[in-house]
C-alpha positions as CSV (number, residue, x, y, z in Angstrom):
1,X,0.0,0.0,0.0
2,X,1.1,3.7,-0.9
3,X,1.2,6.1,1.6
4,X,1.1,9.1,-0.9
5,X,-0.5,9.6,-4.2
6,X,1.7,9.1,-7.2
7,X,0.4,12.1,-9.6
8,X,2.5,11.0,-12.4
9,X,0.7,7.8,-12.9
10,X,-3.1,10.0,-12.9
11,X,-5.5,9.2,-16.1
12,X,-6.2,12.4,-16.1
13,X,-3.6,15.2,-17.0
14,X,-3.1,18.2,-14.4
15,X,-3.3,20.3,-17.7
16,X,-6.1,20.5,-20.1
17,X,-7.4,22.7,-22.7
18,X,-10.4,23.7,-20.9
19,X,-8.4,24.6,-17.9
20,X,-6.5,26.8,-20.0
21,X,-10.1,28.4,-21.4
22,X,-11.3,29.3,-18.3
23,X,-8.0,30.4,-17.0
24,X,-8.1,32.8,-19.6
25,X,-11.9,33.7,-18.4
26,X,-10.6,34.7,-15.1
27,X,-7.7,36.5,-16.1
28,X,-9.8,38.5,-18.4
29,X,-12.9,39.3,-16.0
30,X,-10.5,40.3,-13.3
31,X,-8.5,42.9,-15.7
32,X,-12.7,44.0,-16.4
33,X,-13.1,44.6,-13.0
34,X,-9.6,46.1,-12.5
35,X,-10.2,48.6,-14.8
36,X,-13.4,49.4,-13.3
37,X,-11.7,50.7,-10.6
38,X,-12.2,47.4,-8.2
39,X,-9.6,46.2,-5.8
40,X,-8.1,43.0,-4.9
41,X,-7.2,42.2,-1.9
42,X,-5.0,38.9,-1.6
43,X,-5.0,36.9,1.5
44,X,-3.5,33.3,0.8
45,X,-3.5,31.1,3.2
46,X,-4.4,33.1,6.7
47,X,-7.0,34.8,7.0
48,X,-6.8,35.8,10.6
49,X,-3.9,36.8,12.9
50,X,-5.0,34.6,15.4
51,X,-5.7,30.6,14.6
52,X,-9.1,29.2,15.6
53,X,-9.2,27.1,18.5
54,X,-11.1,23.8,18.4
55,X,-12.3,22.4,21.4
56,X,-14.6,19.2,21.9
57,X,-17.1,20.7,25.0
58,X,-17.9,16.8,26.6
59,X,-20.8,18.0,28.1
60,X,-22.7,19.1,24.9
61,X,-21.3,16.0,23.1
62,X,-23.7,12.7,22.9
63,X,-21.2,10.3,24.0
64,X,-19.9,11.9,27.2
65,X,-23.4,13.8,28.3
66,X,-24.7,11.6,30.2
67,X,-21.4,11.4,32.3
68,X,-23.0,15.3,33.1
69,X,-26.2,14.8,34.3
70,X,-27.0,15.3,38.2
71,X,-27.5,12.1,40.0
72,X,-30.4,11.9,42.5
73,X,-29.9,12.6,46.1
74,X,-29.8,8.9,47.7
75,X,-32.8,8.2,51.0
76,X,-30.8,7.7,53.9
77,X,-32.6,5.1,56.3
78,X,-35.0,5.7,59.2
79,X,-32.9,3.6,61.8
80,X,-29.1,5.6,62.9
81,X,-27.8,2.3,63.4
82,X,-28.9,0.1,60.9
83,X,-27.7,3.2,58.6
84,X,-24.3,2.5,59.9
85,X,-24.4,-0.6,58.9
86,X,-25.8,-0.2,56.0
87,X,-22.9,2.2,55.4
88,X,-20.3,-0.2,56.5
89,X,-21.5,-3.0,54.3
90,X,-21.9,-0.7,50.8
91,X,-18.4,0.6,51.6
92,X,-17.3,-3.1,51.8
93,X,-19.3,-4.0,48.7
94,X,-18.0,-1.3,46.6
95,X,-14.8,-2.2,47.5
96,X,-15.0,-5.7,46.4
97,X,-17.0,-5.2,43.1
98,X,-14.2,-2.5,42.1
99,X,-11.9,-5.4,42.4
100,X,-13.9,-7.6,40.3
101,X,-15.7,-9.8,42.2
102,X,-19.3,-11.3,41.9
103,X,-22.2,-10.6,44.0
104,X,-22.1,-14.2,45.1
105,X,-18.7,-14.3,46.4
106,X,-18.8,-10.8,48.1
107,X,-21.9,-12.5,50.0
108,X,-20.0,-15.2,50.8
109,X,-16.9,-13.7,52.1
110,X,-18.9,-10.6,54.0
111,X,-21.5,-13.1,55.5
112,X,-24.5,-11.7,54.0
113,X,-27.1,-12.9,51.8
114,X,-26.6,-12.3,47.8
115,X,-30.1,-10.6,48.1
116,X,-28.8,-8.3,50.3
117,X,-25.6,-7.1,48.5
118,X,-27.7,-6.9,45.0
119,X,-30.2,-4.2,47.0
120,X,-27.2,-2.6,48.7
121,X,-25.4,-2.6,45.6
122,X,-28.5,-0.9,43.9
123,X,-29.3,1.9,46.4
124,X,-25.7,3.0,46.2
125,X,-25.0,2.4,42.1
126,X,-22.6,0.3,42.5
127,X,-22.1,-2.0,39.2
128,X,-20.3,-5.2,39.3
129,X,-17.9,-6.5,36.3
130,X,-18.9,-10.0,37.3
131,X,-22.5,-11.3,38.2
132,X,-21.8,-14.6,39.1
C-alpha cells in the first residue's frame, strides 16, 4: 500500500485545454473589473492573525453527556444504626466489586445474603464486572 498519491501515474492530466479556457476567463474578467476601478485584496492562506481554536465541549457532546447529568440525592434510612451498617456493608461491597468480584462471592466472604448485596449494591449504584 502507498502512503502518498503518485500524480505522475493520474489518467487524467493536471493540464487540459479547458483549464487553459477558463484560466483565460478569469484572467480576463478580473482585468474588467480592475479597470473598473475594483480592488483586490489577496490573502492566501491566513485569513486571521490569530488561529481558531477547536475544542470538543464533553458536556454538549452525545457520548460523554450523560457522564454530566446530576444524579439523585440517595434516602438515607429511618434507623441511625442500621444506617451504619448499611454504610459499613456498601463501603465493603463497593470495594469488592471495584476489584472484580461477583455478588455471590462478596456475599459469601462478607457473610450476608446475595439478596442483600444486590439491594445494597443498587441503592448505592454500584455495578459489578462480574455477576456470578
Amino acid at each position: 500500500m502507498q502512503r502518498y498519491h503518485d500524480t505522475r501515474s493520474d489518467p487524467l492530466p493536471i493540464h487540459s485545454p479547458q483549464h487553459d479556457i477558463e484560466r483565460a476567463n478569469l484572467e480576463r474578467l478580473m482585468v474588467e473589473f480592475l479597470m473598473r476601478g475594483g480592488k483586490v485584496q489577496q490573502v492566501g492562506h491566513q485569513m486571521s492573525s490569530a488561529p481558531a481554536t477547536f475544542t470538543i465541549n464533553p458536556e454538549r457532546s452525545p457520548v460523554y453527556a450523560h457522564l454530566f447529568t446530576p444524579v439523585a440525592p440517595m434516602e438515607a434510612p429511618e434507623d441511625e444504626a442500621c444506617a451504619s451498617d448499611v454504610g459499613k456493608h456498601a463501603a465493603l461491597i463497593m470495594a469488592d466489586a471495584a476489584m472484580g468480584n461477583s455478588p455471590k462471592w462478596i456475599a459469601r466472604k462478607h457473610h450476608m445474603t446475595e439478596k442483600y448485596v444486590r439491594q445494597v449494591a443498587r441503592d448505592y449504584h454500584i455495578t459489578f464486572h462480574k455477576q456470578r
